[in-house]
Biotite code that builds the C-alpha atoms (Angstrom):
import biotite.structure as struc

atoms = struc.array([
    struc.Atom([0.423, -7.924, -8.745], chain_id="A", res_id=1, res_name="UNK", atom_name="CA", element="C"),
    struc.Atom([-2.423, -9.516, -6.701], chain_id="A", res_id=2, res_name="UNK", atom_name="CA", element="C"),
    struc.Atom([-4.815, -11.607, -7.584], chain_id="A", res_id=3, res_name="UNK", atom_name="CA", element="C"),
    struc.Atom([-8.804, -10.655, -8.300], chain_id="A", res_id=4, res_name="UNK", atom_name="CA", element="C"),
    struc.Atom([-11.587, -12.818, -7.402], chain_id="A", res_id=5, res_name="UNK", atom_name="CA", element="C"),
    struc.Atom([-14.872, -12.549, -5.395], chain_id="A", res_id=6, res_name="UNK", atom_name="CA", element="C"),
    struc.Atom([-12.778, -14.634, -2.731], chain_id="A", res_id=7, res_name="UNK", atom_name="CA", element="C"),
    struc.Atom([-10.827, -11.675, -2.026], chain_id="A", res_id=8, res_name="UNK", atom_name="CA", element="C"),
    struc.Atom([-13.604, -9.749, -0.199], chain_id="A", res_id=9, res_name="UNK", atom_name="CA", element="C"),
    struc.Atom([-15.796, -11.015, 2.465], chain_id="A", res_id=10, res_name="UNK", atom_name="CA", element="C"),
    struc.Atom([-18.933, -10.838, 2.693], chain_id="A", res_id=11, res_name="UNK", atom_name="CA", element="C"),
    struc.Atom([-20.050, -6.987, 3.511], chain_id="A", res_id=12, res_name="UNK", atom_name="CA", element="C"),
    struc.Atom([-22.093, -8.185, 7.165], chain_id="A", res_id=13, res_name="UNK", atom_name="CA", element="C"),
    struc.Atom([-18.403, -9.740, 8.076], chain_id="A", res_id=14, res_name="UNK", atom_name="CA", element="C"),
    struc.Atom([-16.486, -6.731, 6.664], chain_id="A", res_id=15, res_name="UNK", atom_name="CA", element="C"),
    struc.Atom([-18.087, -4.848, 8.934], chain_id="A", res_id=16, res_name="UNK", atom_name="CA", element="C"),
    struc.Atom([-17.513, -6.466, 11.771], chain_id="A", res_id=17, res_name="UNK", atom_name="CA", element="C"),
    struc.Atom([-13.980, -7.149, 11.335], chain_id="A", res_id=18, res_name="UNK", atom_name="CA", element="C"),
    struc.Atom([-13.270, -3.523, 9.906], chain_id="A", res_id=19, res_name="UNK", atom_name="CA", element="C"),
    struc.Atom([-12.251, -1.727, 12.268], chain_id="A", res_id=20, res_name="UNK", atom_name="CA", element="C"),
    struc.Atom([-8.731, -2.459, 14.397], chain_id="A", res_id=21, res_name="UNK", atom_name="CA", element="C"),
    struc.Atom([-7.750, -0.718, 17.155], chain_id="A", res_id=22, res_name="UNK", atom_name="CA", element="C"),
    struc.Atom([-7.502, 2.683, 17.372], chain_id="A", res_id=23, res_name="UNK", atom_name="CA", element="C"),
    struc.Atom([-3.857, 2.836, 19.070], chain_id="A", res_id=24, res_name="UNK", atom_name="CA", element="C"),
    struc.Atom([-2.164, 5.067, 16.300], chain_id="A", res_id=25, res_name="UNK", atom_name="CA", element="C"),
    struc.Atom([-3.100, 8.698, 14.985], chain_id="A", res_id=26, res_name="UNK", atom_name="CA", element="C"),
    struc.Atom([-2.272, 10.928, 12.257], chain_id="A", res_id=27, res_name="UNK", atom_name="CA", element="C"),
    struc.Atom([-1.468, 13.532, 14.919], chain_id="A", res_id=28, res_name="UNK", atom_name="CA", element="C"),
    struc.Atom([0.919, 11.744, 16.928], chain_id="A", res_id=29, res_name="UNK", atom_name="CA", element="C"),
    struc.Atom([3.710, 9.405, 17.223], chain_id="A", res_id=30, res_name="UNK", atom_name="CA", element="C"),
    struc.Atom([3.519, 6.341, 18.593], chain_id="A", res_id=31, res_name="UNK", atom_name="CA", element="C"),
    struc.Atom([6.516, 4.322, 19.647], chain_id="A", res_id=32, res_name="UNK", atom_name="CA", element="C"),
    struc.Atom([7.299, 0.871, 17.487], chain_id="A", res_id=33, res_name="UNK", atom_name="CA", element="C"),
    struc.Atom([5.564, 2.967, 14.691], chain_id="A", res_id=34, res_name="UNK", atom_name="CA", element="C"),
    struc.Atom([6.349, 5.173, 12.079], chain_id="A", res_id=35, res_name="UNK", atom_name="CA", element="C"),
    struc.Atom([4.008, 7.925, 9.896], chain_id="A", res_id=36, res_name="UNK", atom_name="CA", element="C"),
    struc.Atom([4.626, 8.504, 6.550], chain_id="A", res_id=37, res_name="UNK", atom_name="CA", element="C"),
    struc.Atom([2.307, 11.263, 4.621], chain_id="A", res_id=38, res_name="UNK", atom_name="CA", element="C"),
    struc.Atom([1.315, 10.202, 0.948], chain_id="A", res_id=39, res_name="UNK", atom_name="CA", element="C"),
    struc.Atom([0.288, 13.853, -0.688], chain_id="A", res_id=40, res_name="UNK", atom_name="CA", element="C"),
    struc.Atom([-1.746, 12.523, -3.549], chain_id="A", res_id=41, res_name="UNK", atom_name="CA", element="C"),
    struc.Atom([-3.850, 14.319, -6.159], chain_id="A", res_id=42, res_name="UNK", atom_name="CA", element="C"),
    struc.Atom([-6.954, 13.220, -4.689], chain_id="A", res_id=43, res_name="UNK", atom_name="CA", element="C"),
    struc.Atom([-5.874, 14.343, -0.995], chain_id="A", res_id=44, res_name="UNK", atom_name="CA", element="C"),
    struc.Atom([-3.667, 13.044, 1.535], chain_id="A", res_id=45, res_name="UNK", atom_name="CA", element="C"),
    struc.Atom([-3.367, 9.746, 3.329], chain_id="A", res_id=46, res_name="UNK", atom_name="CA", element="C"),
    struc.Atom([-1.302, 9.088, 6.516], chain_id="A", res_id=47, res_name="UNK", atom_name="CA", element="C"),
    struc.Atom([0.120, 5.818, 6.862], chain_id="A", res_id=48, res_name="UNK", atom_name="CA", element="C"),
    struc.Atom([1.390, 4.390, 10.147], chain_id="A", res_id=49, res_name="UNK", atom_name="CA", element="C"),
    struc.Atom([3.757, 1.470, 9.676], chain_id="A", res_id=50, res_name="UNK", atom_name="CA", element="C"),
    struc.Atom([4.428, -0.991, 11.914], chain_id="A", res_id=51, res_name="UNK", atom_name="CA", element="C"),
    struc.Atom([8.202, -1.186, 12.703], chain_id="A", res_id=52, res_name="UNK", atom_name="CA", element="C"),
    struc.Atom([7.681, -3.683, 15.645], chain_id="A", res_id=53, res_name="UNK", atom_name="CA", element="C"),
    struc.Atom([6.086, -6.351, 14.000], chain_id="A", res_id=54, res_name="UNK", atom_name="CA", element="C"),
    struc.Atom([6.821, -6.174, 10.345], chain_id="A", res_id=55, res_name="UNK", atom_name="CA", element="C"),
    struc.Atom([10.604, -4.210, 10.289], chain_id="A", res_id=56, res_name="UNK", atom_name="CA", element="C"),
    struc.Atom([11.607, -5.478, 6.854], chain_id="A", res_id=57, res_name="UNK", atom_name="CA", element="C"),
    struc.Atom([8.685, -4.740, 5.450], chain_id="A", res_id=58, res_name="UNK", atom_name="CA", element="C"),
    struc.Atom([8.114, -1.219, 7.270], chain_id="A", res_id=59, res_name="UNK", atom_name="CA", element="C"),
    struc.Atom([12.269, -0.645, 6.580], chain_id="A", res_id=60, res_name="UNK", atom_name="CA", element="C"),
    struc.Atom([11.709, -1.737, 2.787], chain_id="A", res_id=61, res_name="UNK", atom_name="CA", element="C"),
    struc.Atom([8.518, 1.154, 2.763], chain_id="A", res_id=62, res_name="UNK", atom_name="CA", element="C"),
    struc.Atom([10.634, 3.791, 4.321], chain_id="A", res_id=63, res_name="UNK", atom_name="CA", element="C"),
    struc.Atom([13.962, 3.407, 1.945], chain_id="A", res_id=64, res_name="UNK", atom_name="CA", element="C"),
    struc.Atom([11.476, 4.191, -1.271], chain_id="A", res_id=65, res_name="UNK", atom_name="CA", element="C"),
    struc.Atom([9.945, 7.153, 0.623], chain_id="A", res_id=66, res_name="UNK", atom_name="CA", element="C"),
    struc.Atom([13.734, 8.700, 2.030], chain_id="A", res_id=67, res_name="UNK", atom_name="CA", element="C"),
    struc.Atom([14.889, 8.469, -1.643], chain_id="A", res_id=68, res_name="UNK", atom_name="CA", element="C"),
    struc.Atom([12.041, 10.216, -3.173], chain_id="A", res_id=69, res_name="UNK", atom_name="CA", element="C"),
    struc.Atom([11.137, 6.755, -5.049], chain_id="A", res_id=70, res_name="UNK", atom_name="CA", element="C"),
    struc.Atom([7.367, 7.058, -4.214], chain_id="A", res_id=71, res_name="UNK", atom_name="CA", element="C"),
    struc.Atom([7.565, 11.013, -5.405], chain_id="A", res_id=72, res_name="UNK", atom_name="CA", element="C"),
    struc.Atom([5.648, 10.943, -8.891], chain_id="A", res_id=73, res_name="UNK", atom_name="CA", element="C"),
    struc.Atom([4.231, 7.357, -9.042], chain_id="A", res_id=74, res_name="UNK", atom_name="CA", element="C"),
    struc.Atom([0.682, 6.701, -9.128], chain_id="A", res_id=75, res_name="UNK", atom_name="CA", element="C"),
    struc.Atom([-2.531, 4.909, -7.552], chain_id="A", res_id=76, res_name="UNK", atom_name="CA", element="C"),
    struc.Atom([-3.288, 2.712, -11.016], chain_id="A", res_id=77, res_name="UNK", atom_name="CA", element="C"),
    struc.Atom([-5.422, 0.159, -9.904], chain_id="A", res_id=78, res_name="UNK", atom_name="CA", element="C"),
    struc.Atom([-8.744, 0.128, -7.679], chain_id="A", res_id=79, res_name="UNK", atom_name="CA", element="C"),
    struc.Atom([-10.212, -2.996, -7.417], chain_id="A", res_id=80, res_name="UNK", atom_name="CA", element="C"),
    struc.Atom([-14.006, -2.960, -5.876], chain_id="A", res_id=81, res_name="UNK", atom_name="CA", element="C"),
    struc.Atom([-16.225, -5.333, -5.124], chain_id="A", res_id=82, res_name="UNK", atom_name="CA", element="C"),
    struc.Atom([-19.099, -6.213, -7.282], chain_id="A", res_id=83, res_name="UNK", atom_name="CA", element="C"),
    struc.Atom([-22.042, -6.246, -4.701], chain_id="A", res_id=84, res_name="UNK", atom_name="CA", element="C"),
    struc.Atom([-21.123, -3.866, -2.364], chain_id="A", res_id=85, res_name="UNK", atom_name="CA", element="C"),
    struc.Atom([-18.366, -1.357, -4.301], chain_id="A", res_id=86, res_name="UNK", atom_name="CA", element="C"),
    struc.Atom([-17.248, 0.741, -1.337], chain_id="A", res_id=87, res_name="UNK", atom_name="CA", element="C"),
    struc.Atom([-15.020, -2.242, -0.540], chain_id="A", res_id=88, res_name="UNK", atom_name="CA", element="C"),
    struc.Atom([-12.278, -3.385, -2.119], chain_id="A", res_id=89, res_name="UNK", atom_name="CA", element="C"),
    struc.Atom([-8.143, -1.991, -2.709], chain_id="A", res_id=90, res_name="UNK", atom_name="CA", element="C"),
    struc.Atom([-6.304, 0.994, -4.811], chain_id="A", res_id=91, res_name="UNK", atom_name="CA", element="C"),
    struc.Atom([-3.187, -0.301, -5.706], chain_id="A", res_id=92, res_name="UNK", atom_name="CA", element="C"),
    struc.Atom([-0.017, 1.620, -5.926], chain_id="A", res_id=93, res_name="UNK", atom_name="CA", element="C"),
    struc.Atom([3.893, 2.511, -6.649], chain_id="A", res_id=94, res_name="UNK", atom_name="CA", element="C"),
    struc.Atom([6.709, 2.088, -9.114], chain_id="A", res_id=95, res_name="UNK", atom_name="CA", element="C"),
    struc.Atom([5.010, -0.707, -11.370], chain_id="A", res_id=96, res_name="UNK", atom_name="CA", element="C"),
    struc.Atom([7.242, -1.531, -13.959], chain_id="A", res_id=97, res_name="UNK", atom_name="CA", element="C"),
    struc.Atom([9.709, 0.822, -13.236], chain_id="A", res_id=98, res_name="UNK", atom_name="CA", element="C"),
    struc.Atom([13.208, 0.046, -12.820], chain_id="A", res_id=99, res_name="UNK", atom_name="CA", element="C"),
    struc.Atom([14.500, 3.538, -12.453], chain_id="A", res_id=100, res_name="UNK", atom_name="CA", element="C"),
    struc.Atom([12.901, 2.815, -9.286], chain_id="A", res_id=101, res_name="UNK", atom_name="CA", element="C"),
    struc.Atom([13.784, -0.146, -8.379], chain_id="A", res_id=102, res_name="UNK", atom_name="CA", element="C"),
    struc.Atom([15.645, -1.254, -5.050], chain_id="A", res_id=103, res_name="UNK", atom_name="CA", element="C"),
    struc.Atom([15.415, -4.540, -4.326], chain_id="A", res_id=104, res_name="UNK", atom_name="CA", element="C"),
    struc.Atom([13.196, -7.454, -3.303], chain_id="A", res_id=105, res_name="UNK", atom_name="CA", element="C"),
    struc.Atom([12.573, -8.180, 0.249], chain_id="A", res_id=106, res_name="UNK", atom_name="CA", element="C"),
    struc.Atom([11.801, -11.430, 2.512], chain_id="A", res_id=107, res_name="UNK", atom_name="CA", element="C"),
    struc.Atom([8.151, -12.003, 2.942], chain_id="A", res_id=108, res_name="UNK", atom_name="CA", element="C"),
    struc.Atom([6.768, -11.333, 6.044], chain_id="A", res_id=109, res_name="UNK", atom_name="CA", element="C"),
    struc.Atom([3.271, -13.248, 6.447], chain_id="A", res_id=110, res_name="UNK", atom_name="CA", element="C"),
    struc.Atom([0.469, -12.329, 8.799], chain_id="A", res_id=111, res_name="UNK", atom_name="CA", element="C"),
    struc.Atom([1.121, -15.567, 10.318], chain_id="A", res_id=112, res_name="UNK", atom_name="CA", element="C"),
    struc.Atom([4.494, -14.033, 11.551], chain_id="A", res_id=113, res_name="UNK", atom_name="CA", element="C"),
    struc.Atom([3.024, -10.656, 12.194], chain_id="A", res_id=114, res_name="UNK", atom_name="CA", element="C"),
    struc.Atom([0.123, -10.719, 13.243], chain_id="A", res_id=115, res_name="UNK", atom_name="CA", element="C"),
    struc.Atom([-0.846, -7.982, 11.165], chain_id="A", res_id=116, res_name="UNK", atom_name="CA", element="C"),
    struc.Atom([-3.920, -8.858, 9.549], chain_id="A", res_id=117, res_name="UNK", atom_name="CA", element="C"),
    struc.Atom([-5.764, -7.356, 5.996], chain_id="A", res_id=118, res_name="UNK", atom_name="CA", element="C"),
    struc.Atom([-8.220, -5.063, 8.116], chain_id="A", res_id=119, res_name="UNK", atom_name="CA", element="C"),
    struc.Atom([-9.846, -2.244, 7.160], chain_id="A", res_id=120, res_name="UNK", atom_name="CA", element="C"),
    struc.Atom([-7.871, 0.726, 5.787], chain_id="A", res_id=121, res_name="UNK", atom_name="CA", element="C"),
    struc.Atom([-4.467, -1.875, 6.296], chain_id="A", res_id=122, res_name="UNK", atom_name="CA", element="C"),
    struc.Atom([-1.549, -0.839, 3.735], chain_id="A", res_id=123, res_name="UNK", atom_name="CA", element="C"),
    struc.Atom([-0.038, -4.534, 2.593], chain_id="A", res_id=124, res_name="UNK", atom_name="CA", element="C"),
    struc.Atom([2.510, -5.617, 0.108], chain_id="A", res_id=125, res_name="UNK", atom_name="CA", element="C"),
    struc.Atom([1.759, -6.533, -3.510], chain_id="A", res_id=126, res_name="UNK", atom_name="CA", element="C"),
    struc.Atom([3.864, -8.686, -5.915], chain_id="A", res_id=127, res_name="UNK", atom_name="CA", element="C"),
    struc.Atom([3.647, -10.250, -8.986], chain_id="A", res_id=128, res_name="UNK", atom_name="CA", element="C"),
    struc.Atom([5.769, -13.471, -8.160], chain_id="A", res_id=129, res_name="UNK", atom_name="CA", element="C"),
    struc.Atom([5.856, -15.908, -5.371], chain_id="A", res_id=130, res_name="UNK", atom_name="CA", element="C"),
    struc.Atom([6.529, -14.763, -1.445], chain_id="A", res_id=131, res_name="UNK", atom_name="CA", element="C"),
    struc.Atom([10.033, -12.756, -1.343], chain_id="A", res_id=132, res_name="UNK", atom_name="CA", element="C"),
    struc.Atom([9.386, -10.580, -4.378], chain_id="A", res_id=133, res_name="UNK", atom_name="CA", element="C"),
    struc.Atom([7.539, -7.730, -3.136], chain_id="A", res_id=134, res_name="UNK", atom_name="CA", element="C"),
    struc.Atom([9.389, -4.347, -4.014], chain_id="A", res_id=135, res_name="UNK", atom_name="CA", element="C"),
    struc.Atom([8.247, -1.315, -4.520], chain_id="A", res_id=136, res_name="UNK", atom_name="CA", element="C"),
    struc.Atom([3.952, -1.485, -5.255], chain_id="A", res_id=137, res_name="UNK", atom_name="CA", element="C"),
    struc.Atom([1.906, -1.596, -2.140], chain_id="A", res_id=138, res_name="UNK", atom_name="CA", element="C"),
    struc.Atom([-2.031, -2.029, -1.879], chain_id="A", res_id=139, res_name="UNK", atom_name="CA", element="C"),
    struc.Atom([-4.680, -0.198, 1.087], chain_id="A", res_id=140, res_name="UNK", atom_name="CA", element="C"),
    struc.Atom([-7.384, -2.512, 1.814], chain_id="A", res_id=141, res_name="UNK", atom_name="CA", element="C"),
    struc.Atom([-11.234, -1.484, 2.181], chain_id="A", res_id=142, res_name="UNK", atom_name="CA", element="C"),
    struc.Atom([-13.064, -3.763, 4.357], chain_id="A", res_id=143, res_name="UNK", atom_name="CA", element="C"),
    struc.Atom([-11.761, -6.424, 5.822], chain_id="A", res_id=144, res_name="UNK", atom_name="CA", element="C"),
    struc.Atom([-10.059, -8.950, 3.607], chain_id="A", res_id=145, res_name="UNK", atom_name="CA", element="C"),
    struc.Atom([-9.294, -12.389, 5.656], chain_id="A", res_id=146, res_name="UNK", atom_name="CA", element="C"),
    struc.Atom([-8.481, -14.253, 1.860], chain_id="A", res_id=147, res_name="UNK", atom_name="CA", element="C"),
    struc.Atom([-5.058, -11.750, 1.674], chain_id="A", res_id=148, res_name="UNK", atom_name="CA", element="C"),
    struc.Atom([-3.814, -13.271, 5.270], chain_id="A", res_id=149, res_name="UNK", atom_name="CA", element="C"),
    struc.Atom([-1.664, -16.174, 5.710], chain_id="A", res_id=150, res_name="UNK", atom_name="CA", element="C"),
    struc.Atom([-3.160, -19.797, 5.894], chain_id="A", res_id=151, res_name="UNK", atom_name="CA", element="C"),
    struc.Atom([-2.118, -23.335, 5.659], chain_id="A", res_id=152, res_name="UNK", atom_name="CA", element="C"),
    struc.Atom([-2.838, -23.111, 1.861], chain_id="A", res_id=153, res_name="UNK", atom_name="CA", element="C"),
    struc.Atom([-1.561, -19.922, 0.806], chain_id="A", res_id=154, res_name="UNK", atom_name="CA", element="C"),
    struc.Atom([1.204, -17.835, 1.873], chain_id="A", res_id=155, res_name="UNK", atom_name="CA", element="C"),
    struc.Atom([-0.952, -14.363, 1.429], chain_id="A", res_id=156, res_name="UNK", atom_name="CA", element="C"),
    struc.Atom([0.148, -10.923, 1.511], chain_id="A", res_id=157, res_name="UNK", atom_name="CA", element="C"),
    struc.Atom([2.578, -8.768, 4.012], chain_id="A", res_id=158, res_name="UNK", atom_name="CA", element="C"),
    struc.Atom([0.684, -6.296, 5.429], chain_id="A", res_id=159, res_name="UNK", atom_name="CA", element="C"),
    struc.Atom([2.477, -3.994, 7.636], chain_id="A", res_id=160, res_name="UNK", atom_name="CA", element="C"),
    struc.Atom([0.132, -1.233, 9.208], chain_id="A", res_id=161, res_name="UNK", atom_name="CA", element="C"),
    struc.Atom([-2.518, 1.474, 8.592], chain_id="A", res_id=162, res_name="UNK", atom_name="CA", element="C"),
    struc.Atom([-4.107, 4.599, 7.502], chain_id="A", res_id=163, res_name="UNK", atom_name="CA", element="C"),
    struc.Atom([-4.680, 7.042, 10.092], chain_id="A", res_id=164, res_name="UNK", atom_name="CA", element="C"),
    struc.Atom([-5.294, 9.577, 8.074], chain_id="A", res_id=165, res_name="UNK", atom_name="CA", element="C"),
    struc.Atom([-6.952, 10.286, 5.252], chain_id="A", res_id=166, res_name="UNK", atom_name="CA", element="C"),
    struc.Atom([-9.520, 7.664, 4.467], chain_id="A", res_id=167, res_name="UNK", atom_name="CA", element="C"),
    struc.Atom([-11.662, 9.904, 2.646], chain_id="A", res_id=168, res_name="UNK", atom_name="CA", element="C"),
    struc.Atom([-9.141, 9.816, 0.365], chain_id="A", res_id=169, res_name="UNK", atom_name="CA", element="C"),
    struc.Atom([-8.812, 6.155, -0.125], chain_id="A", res_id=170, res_name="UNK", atom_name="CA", element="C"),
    struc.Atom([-12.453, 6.104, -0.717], chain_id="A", res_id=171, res_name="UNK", atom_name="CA", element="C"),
    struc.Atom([-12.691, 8.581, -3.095], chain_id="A", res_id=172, res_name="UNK", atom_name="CA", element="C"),
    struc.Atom([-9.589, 6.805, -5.108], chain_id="A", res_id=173, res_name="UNK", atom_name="CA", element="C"),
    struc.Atom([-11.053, 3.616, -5.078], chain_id="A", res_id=174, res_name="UNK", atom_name="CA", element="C"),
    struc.Atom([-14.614, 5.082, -6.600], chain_id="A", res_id=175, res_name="UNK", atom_name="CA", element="C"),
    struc.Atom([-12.629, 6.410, -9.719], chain_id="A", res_id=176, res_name="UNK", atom_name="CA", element="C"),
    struc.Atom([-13.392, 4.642, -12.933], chain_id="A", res_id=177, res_name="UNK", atom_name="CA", element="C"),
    struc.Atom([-11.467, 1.823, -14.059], chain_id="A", res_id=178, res_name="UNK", atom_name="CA", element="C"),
    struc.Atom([-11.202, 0.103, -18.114], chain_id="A", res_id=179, res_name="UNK", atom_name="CA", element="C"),
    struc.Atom([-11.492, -2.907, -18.999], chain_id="A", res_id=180, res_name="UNK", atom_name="CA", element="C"),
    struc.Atom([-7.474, -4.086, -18.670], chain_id="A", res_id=181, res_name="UNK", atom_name="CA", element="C"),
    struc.Atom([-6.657, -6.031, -15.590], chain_id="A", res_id=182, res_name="UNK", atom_name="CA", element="C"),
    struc.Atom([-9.580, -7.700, -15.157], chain_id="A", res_id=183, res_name="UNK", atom_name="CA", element="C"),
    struc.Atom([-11.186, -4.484, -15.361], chain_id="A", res_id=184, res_name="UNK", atom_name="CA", element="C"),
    struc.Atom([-9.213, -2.545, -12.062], chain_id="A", res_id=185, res_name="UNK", atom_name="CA", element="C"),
    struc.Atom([-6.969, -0.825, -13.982], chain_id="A", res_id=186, res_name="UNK", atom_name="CA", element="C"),
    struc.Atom([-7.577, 3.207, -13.560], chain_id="A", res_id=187, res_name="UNK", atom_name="CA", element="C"),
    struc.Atom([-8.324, 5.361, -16.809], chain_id="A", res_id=188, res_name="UNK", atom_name="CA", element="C"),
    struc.Atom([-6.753, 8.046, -15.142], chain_id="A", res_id=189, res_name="UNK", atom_name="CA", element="C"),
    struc.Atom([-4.463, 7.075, -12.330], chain_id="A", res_id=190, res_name="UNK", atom_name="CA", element="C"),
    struc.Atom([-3.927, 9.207, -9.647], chain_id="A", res_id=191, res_name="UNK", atom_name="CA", element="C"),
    struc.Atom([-0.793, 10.999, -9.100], chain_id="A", res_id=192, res_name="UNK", atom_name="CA", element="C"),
    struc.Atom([1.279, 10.612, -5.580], chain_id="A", res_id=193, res_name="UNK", atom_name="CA", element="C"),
    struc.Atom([2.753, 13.983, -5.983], chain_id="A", res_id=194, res_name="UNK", atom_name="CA", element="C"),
    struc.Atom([4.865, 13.016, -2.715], chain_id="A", res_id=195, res_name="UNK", atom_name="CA", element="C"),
    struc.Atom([5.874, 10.738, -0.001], chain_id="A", res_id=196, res_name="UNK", atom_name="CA", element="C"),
    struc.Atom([7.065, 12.406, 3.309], chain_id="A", res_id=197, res_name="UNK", atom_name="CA", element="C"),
    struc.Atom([8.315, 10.422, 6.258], chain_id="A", res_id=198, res_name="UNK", atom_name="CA", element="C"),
    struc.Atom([7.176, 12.201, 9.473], chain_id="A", res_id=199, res_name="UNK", atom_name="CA", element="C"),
    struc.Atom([8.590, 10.076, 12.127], chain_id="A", res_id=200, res_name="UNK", atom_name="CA", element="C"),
    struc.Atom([12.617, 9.583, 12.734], chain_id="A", res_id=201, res_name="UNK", atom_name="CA", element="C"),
    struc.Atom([15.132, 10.716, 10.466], chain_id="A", res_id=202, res_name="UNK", atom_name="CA", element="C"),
    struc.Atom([15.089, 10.002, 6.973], chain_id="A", res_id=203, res_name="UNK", atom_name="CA", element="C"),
    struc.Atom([17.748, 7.502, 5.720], chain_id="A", res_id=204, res_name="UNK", atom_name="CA", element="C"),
    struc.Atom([18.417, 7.624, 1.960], chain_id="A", res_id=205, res_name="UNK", atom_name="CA", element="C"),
    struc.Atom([19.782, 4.666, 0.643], chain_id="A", res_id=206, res_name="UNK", atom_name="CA", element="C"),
    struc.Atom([22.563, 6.977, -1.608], chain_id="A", res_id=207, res_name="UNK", atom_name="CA", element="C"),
    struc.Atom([21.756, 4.475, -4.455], chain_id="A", res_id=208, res_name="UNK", atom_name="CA", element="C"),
    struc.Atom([21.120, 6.276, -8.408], chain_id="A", res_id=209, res_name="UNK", atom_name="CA", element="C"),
    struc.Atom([17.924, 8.060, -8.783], chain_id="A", res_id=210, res_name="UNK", atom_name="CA", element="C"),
    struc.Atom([18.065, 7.550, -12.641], chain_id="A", res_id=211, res_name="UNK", atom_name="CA", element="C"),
    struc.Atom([14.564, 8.991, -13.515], chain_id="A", res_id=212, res_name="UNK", atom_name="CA", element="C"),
    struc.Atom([15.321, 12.626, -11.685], chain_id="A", res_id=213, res_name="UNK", atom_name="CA", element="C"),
    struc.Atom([18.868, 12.870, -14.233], chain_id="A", res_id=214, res_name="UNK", atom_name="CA", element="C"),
    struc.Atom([17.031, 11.374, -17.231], chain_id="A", res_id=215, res_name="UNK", atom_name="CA", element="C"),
    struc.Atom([14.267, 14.588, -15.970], chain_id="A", res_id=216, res_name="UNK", atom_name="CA", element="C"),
    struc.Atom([16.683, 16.897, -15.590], chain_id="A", res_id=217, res_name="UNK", atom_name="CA", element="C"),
    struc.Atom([18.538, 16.053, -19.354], chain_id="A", res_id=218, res_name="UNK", atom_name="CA", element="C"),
    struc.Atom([14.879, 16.473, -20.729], chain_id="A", res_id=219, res_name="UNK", atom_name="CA", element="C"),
    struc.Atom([14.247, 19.766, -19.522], chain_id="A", res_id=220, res_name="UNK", atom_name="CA", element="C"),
])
């Protein structure tokens, strides 16, 4: 879970000039220390590039959920927009509660150690606990969003690379209407993430229980 205040956002004349990193990666192409992963959702695609260099256990952590089909069926649920200029903000998604799901936590790895900062269109980490309990939900910022990074006073988020791909997508998910739960950022009707595809590398299932495909299966 992350938190929701106005602090989150900066101001929109700053977003806008920090928004934009640079343009190094592409939804077209590999690039080395990188790797793409395709989100098909119901709203359109998004292609992620995640930085292995910089942030491996996070990227690694990304890529085990995607090679084992955990990301297949799980939802964008939360969009969380700011109040004076709403095309900024983050769409949360992933397993939520779900421990059908679940692998395991990870170490944090802060923009301090990174160097990966909460950019424009950067996919980051989310967790309900303290640092170290990140799993399997995951947030894409909109605008730039220095309060998420690392500082003397707070241990932020783990953000570990980009869209490349797709940002009309993650524009038109975070404009869908949200209730009144959550501080009011919880979707009325979340979108689905029909799949996950990695394109880069081989894949490398973890061979761990996919519970919720036999429970699926025993249904039907």
């Amino acid at each position: 879970m992350i938190r929701l205040s106005l602090a989150l956002f900066a101001a929109p004349t700053l977003l806008l000039s920090l928004a934009a990193p640079a343009m190094a990666q592409r939804a077209d192409r590999a690039t080395p220390g990188w790797v793409r992963v395709r989100l098909e959702t119901a709203d359109g695609p998004i292609v992620l590039a995640l930085d292995h260099k910089h942030a491996p256990l996070t990227t690694d952590n990304f890529l085990r959920y995607v090679d084992d089909g955990r990301f297949n069926g799980v939802s964008f649920y939360r969009t969380a927009r700011n109040k004076r200029a709403p095309q900024f903000g983050f769409i949360q998604a992933g397993i939520r509660t779900d421990a059908r799901r679940f692998l395991d936590m990870i170490p944090h790895e802060s923009t301090r150690k990174t160097g990966i900062k909460h950019l424009d269109m950067t996919i980051s980490m989310a967790r309900k606990g303290p640092p170290g309990s990140a799993n399997g939900n995951f947030f894409i910022t909109l605008g730039a969003m220095p309060s998420m990074d690392w500082s003397p006073r707070d241990p932020g988020y783990a953000a570990f690379g980009r869209v490349v791909g797709g940002q009309a997508t993650v524009r038109r998910i975070l404009a869908e209407p949200t209730g009144q739960a959550m501080k009011g950022t919880l979707m009325l009707v979340p979108v689905r993430v029909n799949r996950a595809v990695r394109m880069d590398g081989v894949a490398k299932p973890t061979g761990r229980p996919r519970p919720w495909l036999i429970e699926r299966r025993t249904e039907g």
